[in-house]
C-alpha positions in Angstrom: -23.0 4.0 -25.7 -19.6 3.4 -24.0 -18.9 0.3 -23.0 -15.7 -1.7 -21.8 -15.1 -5.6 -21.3 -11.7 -7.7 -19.9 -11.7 -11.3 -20.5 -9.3 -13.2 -18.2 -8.8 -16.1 -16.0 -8.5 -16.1 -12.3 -9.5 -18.4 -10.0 -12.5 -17.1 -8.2 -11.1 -16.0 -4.5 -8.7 -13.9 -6.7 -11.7 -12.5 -8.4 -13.7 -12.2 -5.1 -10.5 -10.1 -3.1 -10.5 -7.8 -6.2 -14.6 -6.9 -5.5 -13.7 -6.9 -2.4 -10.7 -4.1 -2.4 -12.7 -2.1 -4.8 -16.0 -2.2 -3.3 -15.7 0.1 0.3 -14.9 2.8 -1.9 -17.9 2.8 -4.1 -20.5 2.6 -1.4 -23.3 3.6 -3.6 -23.0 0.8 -6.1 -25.7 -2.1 -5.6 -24.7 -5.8 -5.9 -26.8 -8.3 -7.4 -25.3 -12.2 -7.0 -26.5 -14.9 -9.6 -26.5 -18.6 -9.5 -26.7 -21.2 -11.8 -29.8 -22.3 -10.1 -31.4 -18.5 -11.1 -31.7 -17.4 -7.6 -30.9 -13.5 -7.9 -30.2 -12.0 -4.7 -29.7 -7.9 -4.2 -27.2 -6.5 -1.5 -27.6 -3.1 -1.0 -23.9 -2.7 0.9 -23.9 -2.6 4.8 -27.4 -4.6 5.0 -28.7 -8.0 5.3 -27.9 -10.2 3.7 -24.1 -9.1 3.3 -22.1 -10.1 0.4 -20.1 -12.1 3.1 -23.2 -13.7 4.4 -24.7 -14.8 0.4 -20.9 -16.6 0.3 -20.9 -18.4 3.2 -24.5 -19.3 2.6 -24.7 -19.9 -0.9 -21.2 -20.2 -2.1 -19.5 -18.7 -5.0 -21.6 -16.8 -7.9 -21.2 -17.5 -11.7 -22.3 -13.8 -12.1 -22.3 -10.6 -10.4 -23.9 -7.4 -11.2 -23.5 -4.0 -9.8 -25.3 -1.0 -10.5 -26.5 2.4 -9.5 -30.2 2.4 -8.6 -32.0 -0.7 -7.3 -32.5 -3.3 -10.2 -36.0 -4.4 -12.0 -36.0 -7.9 -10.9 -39.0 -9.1 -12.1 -36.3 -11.2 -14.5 -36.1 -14.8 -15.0 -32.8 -15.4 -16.2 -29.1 -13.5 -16.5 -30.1 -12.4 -19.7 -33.2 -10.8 -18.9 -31.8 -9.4 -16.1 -29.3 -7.7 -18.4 -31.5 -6.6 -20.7 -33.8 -5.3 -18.2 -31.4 -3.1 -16.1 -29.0 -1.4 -18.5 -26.3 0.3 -16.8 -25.7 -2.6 -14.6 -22.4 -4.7 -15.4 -22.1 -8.1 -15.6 -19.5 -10.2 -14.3 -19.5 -13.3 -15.2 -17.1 -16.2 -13.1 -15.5 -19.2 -14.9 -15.8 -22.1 -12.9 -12.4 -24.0 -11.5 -13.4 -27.7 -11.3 -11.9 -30.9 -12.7 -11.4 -29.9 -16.5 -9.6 -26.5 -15.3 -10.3 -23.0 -15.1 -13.1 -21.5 -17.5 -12.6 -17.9 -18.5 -14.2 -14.7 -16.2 -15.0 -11.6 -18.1 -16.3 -8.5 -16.7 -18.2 -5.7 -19.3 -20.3 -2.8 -18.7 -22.0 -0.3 -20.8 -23.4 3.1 -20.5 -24.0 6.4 -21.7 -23.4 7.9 -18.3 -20.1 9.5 -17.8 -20.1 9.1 -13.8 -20.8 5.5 -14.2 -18.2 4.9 -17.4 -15.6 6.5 -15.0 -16.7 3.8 -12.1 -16.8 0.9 -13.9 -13.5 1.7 -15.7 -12.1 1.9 -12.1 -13.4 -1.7 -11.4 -11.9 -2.8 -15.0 -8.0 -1.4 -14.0 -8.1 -3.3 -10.6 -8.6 -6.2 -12.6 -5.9 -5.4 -15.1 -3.8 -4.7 -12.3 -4.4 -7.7 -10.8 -3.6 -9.8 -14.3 -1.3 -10.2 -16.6 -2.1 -9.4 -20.8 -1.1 -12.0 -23.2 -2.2 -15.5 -23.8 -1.8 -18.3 -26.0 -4.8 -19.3 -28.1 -4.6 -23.2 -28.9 -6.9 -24.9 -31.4 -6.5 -28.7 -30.1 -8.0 -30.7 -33.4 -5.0 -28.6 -36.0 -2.5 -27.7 -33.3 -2.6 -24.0 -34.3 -2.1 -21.6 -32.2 -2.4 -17.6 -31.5 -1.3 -15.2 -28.9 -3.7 -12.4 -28.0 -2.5 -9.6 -26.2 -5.8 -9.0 -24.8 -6.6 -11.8 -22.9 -5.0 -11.8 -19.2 -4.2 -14.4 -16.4 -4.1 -14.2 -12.6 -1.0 -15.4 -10.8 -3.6 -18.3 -9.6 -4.3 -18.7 -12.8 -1.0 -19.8 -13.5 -0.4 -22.1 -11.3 -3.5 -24.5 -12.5 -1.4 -23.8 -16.0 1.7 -24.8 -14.6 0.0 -27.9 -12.8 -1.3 -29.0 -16.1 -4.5 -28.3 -15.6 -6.4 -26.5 -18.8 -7.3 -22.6 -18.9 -10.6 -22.9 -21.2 -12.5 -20.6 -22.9 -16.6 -19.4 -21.8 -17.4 -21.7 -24.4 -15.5 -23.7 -27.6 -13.0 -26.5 -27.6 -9.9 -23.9 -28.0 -7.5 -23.6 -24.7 -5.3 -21.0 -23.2 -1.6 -21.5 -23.0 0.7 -18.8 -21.3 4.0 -19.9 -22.6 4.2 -21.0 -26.3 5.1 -24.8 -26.4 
């Protein structure tokens, strides 16, 4: 199985305008939005409810999915969702709030050649649309690691040039883009 993941950190509109670009040309591709609260909701593209209209209702996602053919969704959580539909991505949101910006990553998997090339095509817009090489900064020893591999918006940025922190999905390590 084939599979391909990007960690980075952008703030969500950025991450939201990049579905958005790549999306009209993929017009076969299912969405599935997921909140923290485990509300799943399926947008088949030009129905109701739109992608636009699950924003403005319900706000920013911490994951979307998108796949091929419509979803089991008998699931309960992300996880089961996941496991449930393979072939479907995830991509998963980090959250901007007072501590700083968590980290996004986006993976699929698949032993489908038509659907490795369109998920590859989603994970370049994103690469385009970020920078590689980070910082990796243990707080408690003061040691620190770049990574070529993980990537940061120009959004993303700024909160680091404001002061704010660029965090990891989980740990007590942060992201630096200049070394200090």
């Amino acid at each position: 199985m084939s599979s391909i993941t990007v960690y980075f950190h952008a703030l969500p509109e950025e991450q939201l305008k990049i579905l958005r670009q790549w999306l009209p040309a993929h017009r076969d591709i299912l969405v599935v939005v997921m909140y923290w609260s485990r509300e799943f909701k399926l947008i088949e593209q030009g129905s109701n409810p739109s992608f636009e209209g699950l924003l403005e209702t319900y706000g920013i996602p911490n994951r979307i999915c998108l796949g091929f053919e419509p979803p089991k969704t008998k699931a309960e959580t992300g996880y089961e969702f996941l496991r449930d539909n393979d072939n479907w991505t995830a991509w998963d949101i980090g959250e901007f709030n007072s501590e700083g910006l968590r980290e996004s990553h986006f993976s699929a998997s698949t032993d489908n050649a038509v659907q490795q090339k369109t998920w590859a095509s989603l994970a370049t817009q994103i690469k385009k649309a970020t920078t590689a090489g980070m910082w990796v900064v243990n707080p408690q020893t003061g040691g620190k690691q770049f990574y070529k591999q993980c990537r940061f918006s120009p959004g993303a940025a700024e909160i680091a040039q404001s002061g704010k922190k660029l965090l990891p999905v989980a740990g007590w390590n942060y992201y630096q883009i200049e070394e200090t």
